[in-house]
C-alpha positions as CSV (number, residue, x, y, z in Angstrom):
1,X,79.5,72.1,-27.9
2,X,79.6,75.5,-26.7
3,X,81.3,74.9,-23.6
4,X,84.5,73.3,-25.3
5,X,84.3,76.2,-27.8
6,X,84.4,78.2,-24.6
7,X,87.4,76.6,-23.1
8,X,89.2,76.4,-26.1
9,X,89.3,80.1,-27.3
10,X,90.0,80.9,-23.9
11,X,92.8,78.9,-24.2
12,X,93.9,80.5,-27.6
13,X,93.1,84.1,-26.4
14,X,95.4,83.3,-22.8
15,X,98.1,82.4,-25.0
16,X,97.7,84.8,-27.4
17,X,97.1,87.9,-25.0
18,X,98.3,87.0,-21.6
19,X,101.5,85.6,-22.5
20,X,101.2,82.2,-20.8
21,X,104.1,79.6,-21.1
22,X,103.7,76.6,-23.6
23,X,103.8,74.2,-20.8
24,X,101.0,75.8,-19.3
25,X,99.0,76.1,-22.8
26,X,99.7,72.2,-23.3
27,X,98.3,71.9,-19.4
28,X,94.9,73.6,-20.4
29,X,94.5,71.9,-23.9
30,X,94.9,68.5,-22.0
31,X,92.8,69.8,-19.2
32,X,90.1,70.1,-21.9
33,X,91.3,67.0,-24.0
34,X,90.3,65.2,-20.3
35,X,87.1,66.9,-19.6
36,X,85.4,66.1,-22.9
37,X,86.8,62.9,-23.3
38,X,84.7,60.6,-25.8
39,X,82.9,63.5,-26.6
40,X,82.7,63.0,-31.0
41,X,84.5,65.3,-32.9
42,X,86.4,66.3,-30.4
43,X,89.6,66.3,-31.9
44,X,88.2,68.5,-34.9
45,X,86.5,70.8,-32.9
46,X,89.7,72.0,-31.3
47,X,91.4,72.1,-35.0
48,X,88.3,73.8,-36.5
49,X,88.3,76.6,-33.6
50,X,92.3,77.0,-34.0
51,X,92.0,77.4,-37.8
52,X,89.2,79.9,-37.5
53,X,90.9,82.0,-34.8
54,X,94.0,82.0,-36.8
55,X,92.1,83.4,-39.9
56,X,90.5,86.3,-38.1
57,X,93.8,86.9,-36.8
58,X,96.3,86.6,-39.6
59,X,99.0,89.1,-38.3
60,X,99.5,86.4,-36.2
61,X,100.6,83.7,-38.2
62,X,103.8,82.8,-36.6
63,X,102.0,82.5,-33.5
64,X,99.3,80.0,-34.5
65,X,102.2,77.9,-36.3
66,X,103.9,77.8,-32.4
67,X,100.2,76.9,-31.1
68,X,99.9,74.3,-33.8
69,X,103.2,72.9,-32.8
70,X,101.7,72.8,-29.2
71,X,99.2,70.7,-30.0
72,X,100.5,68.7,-31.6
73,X,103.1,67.8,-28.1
74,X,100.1,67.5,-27.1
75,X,98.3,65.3,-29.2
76,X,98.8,64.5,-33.0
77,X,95.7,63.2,-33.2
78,X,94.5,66.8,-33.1
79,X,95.5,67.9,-36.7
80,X,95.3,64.5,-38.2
81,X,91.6,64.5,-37.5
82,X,90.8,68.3,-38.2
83,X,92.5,67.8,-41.8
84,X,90.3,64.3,-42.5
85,X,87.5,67.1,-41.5
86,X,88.8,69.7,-44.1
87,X,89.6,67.4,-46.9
88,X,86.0,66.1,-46.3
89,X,84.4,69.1,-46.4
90,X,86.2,69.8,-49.7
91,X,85.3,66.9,-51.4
């Protein structure tokens, strides 16, 4: 899903870097939430991407807990299914 990937570090990065509102973060994670809609592994792609970006960035860290919190206004569902991912991936 490069595309998504795309859109969703783009996302992270305009945050991040150009200072945009949370409103209009939670306006482009739902923007993308619509456009892949019934796409699989949605959900876990956007957690997976966040988790990684938050790594390679870990001065950061109270940052990605605000973005974290933002999609979760968003939708819980985000987080819920990215850590079913991680405990699988574990097991």
């Amino acid at each position: 899903m490069p595309k998504l990937k795309l859109k969703v570090e783009n996302a992270i990065r305009g945050y991040l870097t150009d200072e945009l509102t949370d409103e209009e973060f939670k306006g482009n994670i739902q923007s993308i939430l619509d456009e892949f809609k019934g796409k699989n592994l949605l959900h876990q792609n956007i957690g997976q991407l966040t988790w990684r970006m938050e790594r390679e960035n870990p001065g950061r860290k109270k940052e990605f807990e605000k973005i974290w919190i933002l999609l979760d206004q968003v939708n819980t569902q985000i987080r819920e299914d990215f850590n079913k991912r991680m405990k699988r991936d574990r097991s």
